[in-house]
VOLUMMAR-228085 format. One record per atom (N, C-alpha, C): residue in three letters; x, y, z. Coordinates in steps of 0.02 Angstrom, whole numbers, padded with zeros to 5 digits, always signed. Layout:
<nodes>
ALAXYZ...
</nodes>
This chain:
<nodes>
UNK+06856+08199+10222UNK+06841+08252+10269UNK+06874+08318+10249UNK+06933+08294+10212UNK+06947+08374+10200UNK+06940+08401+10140UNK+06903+08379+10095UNK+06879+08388+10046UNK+06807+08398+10046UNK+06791+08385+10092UNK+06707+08393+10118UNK+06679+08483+10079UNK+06693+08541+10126UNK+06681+08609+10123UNK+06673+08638+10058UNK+06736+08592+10021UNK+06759+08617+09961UNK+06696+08589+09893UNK+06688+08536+09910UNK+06623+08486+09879UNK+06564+08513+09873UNK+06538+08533+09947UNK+06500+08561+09957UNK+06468+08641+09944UNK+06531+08662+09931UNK+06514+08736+09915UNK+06493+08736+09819UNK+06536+08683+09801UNK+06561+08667+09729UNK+06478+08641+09716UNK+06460+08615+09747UNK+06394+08573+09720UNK+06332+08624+09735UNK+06340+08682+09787UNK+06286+08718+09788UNK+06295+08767+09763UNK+06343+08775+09721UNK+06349+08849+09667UNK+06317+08805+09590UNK+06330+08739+09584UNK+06309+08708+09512UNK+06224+08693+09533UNK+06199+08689+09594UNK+06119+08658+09591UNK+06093+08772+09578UNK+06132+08805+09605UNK+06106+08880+09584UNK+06119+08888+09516UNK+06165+08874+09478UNK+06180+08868+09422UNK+06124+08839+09369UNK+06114+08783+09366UNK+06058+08738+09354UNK+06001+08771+09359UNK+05981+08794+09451UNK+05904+08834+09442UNK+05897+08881+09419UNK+05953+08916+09383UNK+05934+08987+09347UNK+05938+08964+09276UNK+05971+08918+09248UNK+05940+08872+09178UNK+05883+08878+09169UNK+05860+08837+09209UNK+05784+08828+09207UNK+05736+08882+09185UNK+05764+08921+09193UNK+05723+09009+09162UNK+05739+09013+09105UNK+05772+09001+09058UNK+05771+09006+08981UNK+05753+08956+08952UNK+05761+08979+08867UNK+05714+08940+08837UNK+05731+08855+08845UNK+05670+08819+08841UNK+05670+08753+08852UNK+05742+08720+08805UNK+05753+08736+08734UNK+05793+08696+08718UNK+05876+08717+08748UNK+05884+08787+08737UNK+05948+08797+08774UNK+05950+08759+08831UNK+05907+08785+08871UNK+05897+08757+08946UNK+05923+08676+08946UNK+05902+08658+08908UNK+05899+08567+08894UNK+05960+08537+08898UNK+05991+08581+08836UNK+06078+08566+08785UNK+06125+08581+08861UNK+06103+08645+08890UNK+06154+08642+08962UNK+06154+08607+09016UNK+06079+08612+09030UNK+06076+08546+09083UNK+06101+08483+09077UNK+06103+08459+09009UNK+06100+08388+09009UNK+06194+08395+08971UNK+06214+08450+08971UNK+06321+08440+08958UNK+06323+08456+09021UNK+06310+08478+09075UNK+06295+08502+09137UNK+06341+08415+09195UNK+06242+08396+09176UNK+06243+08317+09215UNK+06299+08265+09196UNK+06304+08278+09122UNK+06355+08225+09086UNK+06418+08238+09117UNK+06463+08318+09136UNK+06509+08344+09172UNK+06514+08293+09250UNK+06450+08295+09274UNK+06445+08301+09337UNK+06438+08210+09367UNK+06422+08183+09312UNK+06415+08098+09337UNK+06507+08093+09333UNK+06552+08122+09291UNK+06616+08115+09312UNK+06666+08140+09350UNK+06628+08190+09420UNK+06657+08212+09465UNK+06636+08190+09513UNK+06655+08208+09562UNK+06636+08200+09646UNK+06572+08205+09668UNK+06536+08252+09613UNK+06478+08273+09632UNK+06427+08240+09626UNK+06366+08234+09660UNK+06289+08193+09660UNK+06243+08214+09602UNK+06235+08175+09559UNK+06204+08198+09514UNK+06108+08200+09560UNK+06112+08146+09590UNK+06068+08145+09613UNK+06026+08209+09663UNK+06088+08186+09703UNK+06083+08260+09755UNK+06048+08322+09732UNK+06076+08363+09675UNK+06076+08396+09629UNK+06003+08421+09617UNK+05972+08356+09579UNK+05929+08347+09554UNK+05874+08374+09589UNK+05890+08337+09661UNK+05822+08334+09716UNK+05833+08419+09759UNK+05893+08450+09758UNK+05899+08481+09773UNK+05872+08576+09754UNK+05879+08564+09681UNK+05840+08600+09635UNK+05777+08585+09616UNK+05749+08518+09618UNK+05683+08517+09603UNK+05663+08507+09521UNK+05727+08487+09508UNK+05724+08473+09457UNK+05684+08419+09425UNK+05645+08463+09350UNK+05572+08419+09329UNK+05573+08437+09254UNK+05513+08395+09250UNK+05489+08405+09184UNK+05534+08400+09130UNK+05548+08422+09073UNK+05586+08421+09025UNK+05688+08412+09056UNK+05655+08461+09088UNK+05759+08511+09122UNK+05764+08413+09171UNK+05738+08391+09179UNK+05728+08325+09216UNK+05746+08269+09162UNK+05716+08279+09102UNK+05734+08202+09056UNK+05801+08225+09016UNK+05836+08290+09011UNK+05875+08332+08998UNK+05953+08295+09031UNK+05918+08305+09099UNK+06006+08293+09136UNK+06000+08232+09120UNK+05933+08180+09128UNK+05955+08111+09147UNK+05971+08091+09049UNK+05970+08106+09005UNK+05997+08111+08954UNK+06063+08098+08942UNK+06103+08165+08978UNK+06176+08205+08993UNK+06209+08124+09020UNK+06170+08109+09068UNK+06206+08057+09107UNK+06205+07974+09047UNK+06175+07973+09041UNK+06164+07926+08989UNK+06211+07922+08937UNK+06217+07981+08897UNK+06268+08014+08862UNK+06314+07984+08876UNK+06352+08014+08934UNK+06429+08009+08965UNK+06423+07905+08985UNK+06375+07871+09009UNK+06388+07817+09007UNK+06401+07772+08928UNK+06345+07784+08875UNK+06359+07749+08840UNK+06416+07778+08800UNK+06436+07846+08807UNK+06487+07869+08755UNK+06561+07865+08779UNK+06571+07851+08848UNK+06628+07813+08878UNK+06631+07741+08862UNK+06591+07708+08869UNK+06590+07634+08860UNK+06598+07619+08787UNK+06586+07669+08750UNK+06586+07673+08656UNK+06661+07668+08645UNK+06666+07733+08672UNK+06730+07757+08623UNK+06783+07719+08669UNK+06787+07695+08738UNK+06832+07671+08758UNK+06832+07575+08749UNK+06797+07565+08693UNK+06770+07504+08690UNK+06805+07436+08683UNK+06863+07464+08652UNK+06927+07410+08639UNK+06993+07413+08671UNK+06983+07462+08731UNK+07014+07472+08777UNK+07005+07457+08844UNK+06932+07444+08838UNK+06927+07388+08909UNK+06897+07336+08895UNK+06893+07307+08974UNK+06853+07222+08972UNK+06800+07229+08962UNK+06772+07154+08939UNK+06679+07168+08940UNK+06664+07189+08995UNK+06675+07173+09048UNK+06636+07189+09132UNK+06637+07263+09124UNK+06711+07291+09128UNK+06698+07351+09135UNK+06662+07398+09059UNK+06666+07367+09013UNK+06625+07406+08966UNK+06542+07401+08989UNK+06524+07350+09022UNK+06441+07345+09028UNK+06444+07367+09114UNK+06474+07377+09140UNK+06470+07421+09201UNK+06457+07496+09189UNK+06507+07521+09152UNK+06471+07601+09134UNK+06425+07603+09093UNK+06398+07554+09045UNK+06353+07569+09001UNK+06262+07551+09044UNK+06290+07505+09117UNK+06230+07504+09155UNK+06225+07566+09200UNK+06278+07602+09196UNK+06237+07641+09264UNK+06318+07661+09289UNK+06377+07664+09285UNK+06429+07684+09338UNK+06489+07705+09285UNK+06463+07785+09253UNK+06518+07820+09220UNK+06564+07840+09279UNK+06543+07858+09320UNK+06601+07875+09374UNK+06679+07832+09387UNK+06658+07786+09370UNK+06727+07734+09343UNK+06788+07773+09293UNK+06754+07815+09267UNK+06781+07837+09226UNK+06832+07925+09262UNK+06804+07928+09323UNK+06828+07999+09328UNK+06886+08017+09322UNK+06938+07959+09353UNK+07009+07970+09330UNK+07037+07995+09281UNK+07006+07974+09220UNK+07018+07982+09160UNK+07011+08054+09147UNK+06958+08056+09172UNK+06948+08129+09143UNK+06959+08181+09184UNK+06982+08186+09223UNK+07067+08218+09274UNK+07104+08217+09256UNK+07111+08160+09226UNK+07208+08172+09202UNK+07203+08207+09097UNK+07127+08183+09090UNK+07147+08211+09042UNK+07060+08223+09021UNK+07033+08297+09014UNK+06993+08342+09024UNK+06964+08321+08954UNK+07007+08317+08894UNK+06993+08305+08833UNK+06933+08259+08809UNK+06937+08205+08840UNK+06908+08128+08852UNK+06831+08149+08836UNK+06817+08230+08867UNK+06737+08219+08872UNK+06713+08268+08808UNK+06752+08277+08747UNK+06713+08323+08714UNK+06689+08276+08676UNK+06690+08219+08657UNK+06651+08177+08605UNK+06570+08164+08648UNK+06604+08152+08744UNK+06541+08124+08787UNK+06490+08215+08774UNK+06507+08273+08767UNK+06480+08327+08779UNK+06446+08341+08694UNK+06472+08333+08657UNK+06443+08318+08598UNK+06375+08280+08616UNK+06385+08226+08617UNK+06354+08179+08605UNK+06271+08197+08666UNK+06293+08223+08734UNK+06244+08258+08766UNK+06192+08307+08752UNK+06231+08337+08700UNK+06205+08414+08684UNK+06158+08417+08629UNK+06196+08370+08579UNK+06126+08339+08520UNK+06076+08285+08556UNK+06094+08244+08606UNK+06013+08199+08646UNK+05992+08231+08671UNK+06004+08288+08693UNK+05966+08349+08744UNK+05914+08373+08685UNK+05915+08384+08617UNK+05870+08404+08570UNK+05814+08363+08539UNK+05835+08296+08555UNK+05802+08271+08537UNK+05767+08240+08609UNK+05776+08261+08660UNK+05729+08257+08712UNK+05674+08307+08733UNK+05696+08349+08671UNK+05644+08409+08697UNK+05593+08386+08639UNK+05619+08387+08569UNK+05586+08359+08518UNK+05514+08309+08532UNK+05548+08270+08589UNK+05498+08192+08583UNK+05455+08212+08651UNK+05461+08272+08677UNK+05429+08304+08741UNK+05443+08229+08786UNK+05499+08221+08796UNK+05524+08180+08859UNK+05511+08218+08922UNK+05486+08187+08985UNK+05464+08216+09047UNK+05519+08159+09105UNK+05516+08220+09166UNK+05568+08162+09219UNK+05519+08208+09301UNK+05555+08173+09333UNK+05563+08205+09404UNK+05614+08218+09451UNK+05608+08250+09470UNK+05680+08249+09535UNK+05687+08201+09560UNK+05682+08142+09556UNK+05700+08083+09578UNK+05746+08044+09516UNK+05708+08043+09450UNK+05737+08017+09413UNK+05788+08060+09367UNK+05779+08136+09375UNK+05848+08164+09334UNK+05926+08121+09363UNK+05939+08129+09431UNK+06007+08118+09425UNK+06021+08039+09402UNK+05995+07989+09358UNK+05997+07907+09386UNK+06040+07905+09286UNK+06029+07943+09250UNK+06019+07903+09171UNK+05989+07860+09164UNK+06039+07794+09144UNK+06006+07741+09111UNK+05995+07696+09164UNK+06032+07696+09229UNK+06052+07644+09273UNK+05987+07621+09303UNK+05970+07570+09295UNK+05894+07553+09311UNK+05857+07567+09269UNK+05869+07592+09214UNK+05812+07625+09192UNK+05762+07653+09211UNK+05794+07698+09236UNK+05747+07718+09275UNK+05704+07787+09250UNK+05741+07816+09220UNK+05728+07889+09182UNK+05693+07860+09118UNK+05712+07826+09075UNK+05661+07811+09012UNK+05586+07765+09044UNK+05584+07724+09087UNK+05511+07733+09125UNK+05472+07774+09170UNK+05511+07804+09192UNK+05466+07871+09228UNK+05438+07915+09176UNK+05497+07912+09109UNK+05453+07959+09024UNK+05429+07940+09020UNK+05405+07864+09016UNK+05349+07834+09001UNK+05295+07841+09036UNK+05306+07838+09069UNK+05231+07844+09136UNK+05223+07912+09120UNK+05254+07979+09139UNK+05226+08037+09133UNK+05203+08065+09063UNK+05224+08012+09013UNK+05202+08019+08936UNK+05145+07997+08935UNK+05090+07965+08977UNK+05035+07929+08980UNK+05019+07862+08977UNK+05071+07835+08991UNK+05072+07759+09009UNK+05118+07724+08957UNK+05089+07656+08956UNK+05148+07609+08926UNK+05110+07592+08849UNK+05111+07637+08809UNK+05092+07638+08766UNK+05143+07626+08681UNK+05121+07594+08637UNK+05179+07579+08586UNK+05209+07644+08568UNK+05160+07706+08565UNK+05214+07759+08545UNK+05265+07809+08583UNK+05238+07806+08664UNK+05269+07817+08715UNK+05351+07779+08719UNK+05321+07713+08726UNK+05387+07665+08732UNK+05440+07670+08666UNK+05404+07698+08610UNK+05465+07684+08538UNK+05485+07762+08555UNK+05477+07832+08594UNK+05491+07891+08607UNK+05549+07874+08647UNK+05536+07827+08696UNK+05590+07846+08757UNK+05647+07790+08745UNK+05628+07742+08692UNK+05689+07688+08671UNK+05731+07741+08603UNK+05697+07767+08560UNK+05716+07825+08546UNK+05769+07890+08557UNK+05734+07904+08616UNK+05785+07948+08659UNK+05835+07960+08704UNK+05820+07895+08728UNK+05875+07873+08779UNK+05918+07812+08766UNK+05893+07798+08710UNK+05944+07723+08698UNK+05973+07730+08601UNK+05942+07730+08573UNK+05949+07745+08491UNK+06005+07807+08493UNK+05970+07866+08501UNK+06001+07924+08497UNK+06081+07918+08522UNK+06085+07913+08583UNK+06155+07919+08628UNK+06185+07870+08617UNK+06157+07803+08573UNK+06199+07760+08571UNK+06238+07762+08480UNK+06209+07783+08473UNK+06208+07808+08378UNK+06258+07864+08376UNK+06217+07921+08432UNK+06265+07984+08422UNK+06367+07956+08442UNK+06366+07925+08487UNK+06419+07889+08542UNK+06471+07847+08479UNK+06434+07814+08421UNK+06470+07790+08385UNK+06489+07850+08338UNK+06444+07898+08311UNK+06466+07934+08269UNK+06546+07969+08291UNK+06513+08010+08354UNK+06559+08044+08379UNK+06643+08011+08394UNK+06629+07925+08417UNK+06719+07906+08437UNK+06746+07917+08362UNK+06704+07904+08318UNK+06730+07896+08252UNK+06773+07972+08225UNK+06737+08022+08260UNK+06734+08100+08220UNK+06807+08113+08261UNK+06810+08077+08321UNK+06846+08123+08379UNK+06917+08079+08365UNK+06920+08017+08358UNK+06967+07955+08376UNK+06988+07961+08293UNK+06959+07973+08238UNK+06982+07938+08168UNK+06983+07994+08115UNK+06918+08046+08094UNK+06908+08086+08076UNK+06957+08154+08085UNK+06948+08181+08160UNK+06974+08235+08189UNK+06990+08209+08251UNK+07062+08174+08241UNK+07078+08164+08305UNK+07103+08200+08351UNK+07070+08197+08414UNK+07076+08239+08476UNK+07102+08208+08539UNK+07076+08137+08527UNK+07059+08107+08583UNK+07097+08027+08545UNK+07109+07967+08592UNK+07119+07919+08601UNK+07102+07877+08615UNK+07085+07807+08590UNK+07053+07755+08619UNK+07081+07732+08694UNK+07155+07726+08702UNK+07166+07729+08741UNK+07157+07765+08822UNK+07145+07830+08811UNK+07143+07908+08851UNK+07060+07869+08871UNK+07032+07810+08857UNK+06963+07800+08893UNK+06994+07728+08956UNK+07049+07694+08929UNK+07072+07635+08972UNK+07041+07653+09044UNK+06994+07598+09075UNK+07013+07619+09146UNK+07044+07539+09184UNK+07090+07574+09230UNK+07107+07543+09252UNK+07064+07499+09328UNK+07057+07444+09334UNK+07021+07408+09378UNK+07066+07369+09425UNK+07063+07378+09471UNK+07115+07353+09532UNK+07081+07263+09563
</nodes>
């Protein structure tokens, strides 16, 4: 309750934020929306809400639910030998928010997940991925965003379905390994550890 006002003001300056994205060019538009959503599945905020709230569609739609995807499989990546199976296949189905602690106490955690957003955001524009305001805020969880591409790609077709396994699963899961590697071994920034979450 007393964090309510503060939420609320916070979440309707980012859905104005977002709808004035939407006015530039498709790929910028894309790369922000979808480091945007990836930000936003690890705060307080509704990705969902968001979504439906702006009206968010079409491309700027398979964009965020991308972002979110991103931040699930690239938490569950790079923090991979730092947690249990349960909780590694809990964020990688659908519940990065598990993760928000982490990235409160330490902000760092998400430049490999924002990386990794910002190049699937290109290649969602690339493969003309489509969403709706229903399915931007969800990612992978249900799958729900790589079949709604499918359907609005023209059905369930072999080249439709190898686009959206492609884009939402290949890409972010490929990019997710490159990146723990670049961030954790290469140029370390970040920690395998700094992903631990703790489960009560």
């Amino acid at each position: 309750m007393l964090t309510l006002p503060y939420v609320q003001m916070i979440t309707g300056a980012v859905a104005v934020l977002i709808s004035n994205l939407l006015d530039l060019q498709p790929m910028i538009m894309s790369i922000l929306v979808s480091m945007i959503f990836a930000m936003m599945i690890v705060s307080p905020l509704s990705t969902v809400g968001i979504a439906l709230a702006v009206n968010l569609s079409g491309v700027g739609s398979a964009a965020a639910n991308v972002g979110i995807t991103a931040a699930a499989f690239g938490l569950a990546i790079t923090g991979w030998k730092a947690n249990e199976l349960g909780t590694k296949i809990a964020i990688m189905a659908g519940s990065p928010k598990m993760a928000m602690p982490n990235v409160l106490k330490n902000p760092k955690t998400m430049i490999p997940i924002l990386a990794n957003a910002a190049l699937s955001a290109i290649v969602i524009v690339l493969l003309n991925q489509q969403g709706t305001p229903m399915s931007a805020g969800f990612g992978i969880s249900g799958l729900i965003g790589p079949i709604n591409a499918i359907n609005l790609a023209g059905g369930w077709t072999i080249g439709n379905i190898v686009n959206a396994v492609i884009a939402f699963m290949v890409v972010p899961i490929g990019l997710a390994i490159v990146f723990r590697k670049v961030f954790t071994e290469i140029k370390p920034v970040v920690e395998v550890e700094d992903y631990r979450i703790q489960v009560q």
